[in-house]
C-alpha positions, 0 to 999 in steps of 0.5 A: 726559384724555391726548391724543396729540400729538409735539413735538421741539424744538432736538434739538442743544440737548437733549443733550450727550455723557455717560458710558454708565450701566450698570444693574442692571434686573429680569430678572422676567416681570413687570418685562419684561410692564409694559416691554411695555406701557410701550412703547405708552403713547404718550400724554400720560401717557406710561410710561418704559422701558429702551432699548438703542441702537445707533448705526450711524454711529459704531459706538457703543452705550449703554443708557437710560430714556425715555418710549415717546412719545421712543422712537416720535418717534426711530424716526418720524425713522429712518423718515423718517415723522415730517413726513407732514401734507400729504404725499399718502396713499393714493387720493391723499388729502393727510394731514391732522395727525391721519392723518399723526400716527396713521400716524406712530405705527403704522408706529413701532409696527410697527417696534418689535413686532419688537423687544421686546427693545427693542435698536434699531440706529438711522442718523438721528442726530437719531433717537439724539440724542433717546434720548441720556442725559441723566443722568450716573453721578454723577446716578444715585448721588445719587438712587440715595443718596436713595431707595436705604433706602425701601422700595417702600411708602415710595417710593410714599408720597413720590412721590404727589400732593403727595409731596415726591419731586417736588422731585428733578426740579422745576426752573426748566430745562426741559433740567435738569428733564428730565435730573433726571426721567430720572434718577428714572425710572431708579431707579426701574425699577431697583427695579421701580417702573414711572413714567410722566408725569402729563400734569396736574402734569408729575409722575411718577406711580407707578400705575397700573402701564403694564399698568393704564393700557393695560387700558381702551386695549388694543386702541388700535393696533388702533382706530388702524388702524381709524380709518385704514381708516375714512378710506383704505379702504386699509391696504396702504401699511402691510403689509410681505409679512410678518405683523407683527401689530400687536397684539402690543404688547397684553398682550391679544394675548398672553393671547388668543395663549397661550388660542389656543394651546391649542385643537386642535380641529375649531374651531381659532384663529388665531395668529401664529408666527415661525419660524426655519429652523435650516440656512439661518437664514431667518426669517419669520412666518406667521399659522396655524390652531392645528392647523397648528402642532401639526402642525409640531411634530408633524413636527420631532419626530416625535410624529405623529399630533398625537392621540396626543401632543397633550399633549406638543405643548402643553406645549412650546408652552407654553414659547414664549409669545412665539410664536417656534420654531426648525424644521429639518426641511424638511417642517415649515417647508413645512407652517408657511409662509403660504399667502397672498401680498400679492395675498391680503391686499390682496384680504381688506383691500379687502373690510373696508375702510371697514367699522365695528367693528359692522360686522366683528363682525356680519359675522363673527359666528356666525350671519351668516359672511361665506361670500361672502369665500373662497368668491370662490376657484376652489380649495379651495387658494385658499379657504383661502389667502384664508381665512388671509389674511382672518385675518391681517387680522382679528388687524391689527384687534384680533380673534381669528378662529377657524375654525368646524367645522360651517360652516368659515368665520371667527367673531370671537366668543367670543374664545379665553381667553373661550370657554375660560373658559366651557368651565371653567364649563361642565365645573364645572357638570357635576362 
């Protein structure tokens, strides 16, 4: 059973000065698709990954592998969130650990989603001493001289339970032992093998893969602000202006984002885009229908009507899975911008606050909308404001709205990917 809990203790004992240690790591889909999923493995079990840290105060940068629960305590310190039990919440209520810990953990996620390049600049300096190396180049060459003529089969043989492998980090010393795992982990996601901790032995554990973990728990940032819905009925004090969107950390997110994307329809999806204005270099993020961006891309690259050049559009879309476009047409960044504000999220949250996950998906399922929620709007401009702001709430939660197209209110259900696969069948079915 992993259990989530955060421990950082005698941080200035921990780490010591050492040589920057340069690495060559897969540049495959593959390899950075499992990073991403390592990322948000903060559990007991938690998965290793590569780092790049910037510290601000010295002007210094170096490289590292550590386990996502020491990449999200070290941001918990830069953000100053890491001792929040007993502080108050919202609606006054005082933080119990269990909240401190999911908020702690969510607001270092949030952090994190931005860069999933997973290059942090960072000012606390217990935040960088904890993402210190604690392995030297001379360590590296060792284990790398050990385990550098084994073939991936042969590494995952001597690394499994009772392997003798785990004699390379087995140590009396809990500095050393630390320092020697490190060091394995390293080497190897040097040769794609993607470690994580066993919570059980205290071993490092070669499957399942960070990806594999995270399939029974990929919605789990979701079910966590969820869970604080549940007891704040409140999530405002969460939210920046900007979407974030939570669950982009689950492959999930990403395979539902891509299936999304590719519905141009009277019934489109919604997704979110984060777009950079190429003559001022502003950047912000926008949750949309699927349909205002084929629109936009209509616009900057003068392909309207989108009807006669949809393929031209969703081929290109397709070559930006991670949702992110540059626009230098004004009229185009005018048509992608949200058309909500802050006030119109709070409204959507407070509207979903303290309701279940039957709840939501009762409320917005296909045959019982929630009309009443942008209906509340005086405008069509307001409606459909408030519409996307409820959307943007939705993707916070783990769901994947759309837009119906006889009745235009949200649905939850079917998802994207799994509507398009019913469709395939169905067009099969009619061959």
């Amino acid at each position: 059973m992993r259990m989530k809990f955060l421990v950082v203790a005698g941080l200035s004992l921990w780490f010591a000065s050492v040589l920057p240690v340069t690495a060559t790591f897969p540049d495959t889909a593959e390899f950075h698709r499992q990073q991403r999923c390592a990322a948000r493995n903060v559990s007991t079990s938690s998965s290793y990954l590569v780092v790049h840290v910037q510290d601000i105060v010295k002007g210094t940068e170096f490289e590292t592998v550590v386990t996502a629960r020491d990449l999200v305590d070290a941001i918990a310190l830069e953000l100053d969130v890491w001792d929040l039990a007993g502080q108050q919440g919202p609606d006054g209520h005082t933080l119990n650990e269990t909240e401190a810990m999911l908020i702690r953990e969510l607001k270092s996620l949030r952090f994190l989603s931005a860069r999933l390049d997973f290059k942090v600049a960072l000012s606390s300096q217990d935040a960088v001493s904890l993402l210190k190396q604690r392995y030297t180049q001379e360590d590296l060459r060792e284990i790398r001289g050990q385990l550098g003529k084994k073939n991936e089969r042969e590494i995952y043989e001597v690394f499994k339970s009772g392997g003798i492998f785990h004699r390379l980090y087995q140590h009396s010393n809990p500095i050393v032992r630390l320092s020697a795992k490190g060091t394995v982990a390293h080497i190897l996601l040097e040769r794609g093998i993607h470690p994580s901790e066993d919570d059980l032995s205290a071993n490092l554990a070669l499957s399942p893969t960070p990806c594999e973990m995270g399939e029974s728990d990929e919605a789990a940032a979701g079910l966590g602000i969820v869970e604080l819905s549940r007891r704040f009925h409140d999530l405002s004090f969460l939210a920046s202006e900007e979407p974030c969107c939570w669950m982009s950390w689950a492959e999930k997110f990403w395979r539902e984002q891509r299936c999304a994307a590719r519905n141009y329809s009277s019934a489109p999806d919604y997704v979110v885009v984060h777009v950079t204005d190429q003559r001022s270099g502003d950047e912000f993020s926008s949750v949309v229908e699927t349909n205002t961006l084929y629109e936009t891309i209509g616009i900057e690259n003068e392909m309207l009507p989108v009807e006669t050049h949809r393929e031209s559009i969703a081929r290109l879309i397709s070559t930006h899975s991670d949702m992110r476009f540059e626009f230098g047409k004004d009229s185009a960044i005018a048509r992608i911008r949200p058309r909500y504000t802050a006030n119109h999220l709070a409204i959507a949250r407070s509207i979903l606050k303290g309701k279940t996950v039957k709840e939501i998906e009762d409320d917005f399922s296909q045959d019982r909308k929630l009309e009443k929620i942008a209906s509340r709007s005086e405008s069509d401009q307001e409606r459909t404001a408030q519409q996307d702001a409820i959307a943007y709430v939705l993707l916070e939660l783990g769901y994947y709205p759309g837009r119906g197209d006889i009745v235009p209110t949200l649905h939850v259900n079917p998802t994207p990917c799994s509507r398009e696969r019913a469709d395939d069948r169905l067009m099969r079915s009619l061959r």
